[in-house]
C-alpha positions, 0 to 999 in steps of 0.5 A: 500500500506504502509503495503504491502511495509512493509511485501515485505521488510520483505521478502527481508530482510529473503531472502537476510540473514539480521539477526537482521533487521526488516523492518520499516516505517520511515518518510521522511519529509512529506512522509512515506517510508519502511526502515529497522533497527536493531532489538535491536533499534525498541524494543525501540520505544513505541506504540502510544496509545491513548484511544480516539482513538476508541468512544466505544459507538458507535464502530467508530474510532474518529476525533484523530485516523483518524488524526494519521493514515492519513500519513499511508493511501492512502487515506482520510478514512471515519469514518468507517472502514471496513477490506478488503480482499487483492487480 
């Protein structure tokens, strides 16, 4: 749901002309909300990069990602991650 908020700010902002934006996740308290910013000040923030994100011997996602990517997902996801197709 974020991630599609995400991408219909993007279109706003093309359609309404914003040169130099970018939509962008903020947080708000405990909520995470689509906002949007300038171009030159989101190039400025680092990726979050963690190695023990990902248990390479058994191809699953760890305890430390789910517990990161949490506050973007609707709900609790499982230990295994599956892409799914948007209709």
């Amino acid at each position: 749901e974020l991630g599609f908020r995400c991408g219909q700010k993007c279109v706003k902002l093309l359609g309404d002309g914003a040169a130099g934006k970018m939509a962008s996740i903020e947080k708000d308290g405990e909520k995470l909300k689509v906002g949007k910013t300038d171009l030159s000040e989101g190039v400025e923030i680092s990726r979050v990069s963690d190695t023990d994100y990902i248990n390479y011997e058994n191809m699953e996602v760890t305890e430390s990602f789910l517990d990161y990517a949490r506050p973007f997902l609707d709900e609790k996801p499982s230990r295994k991650v599956r892409l799914l197709k948007r209709s």
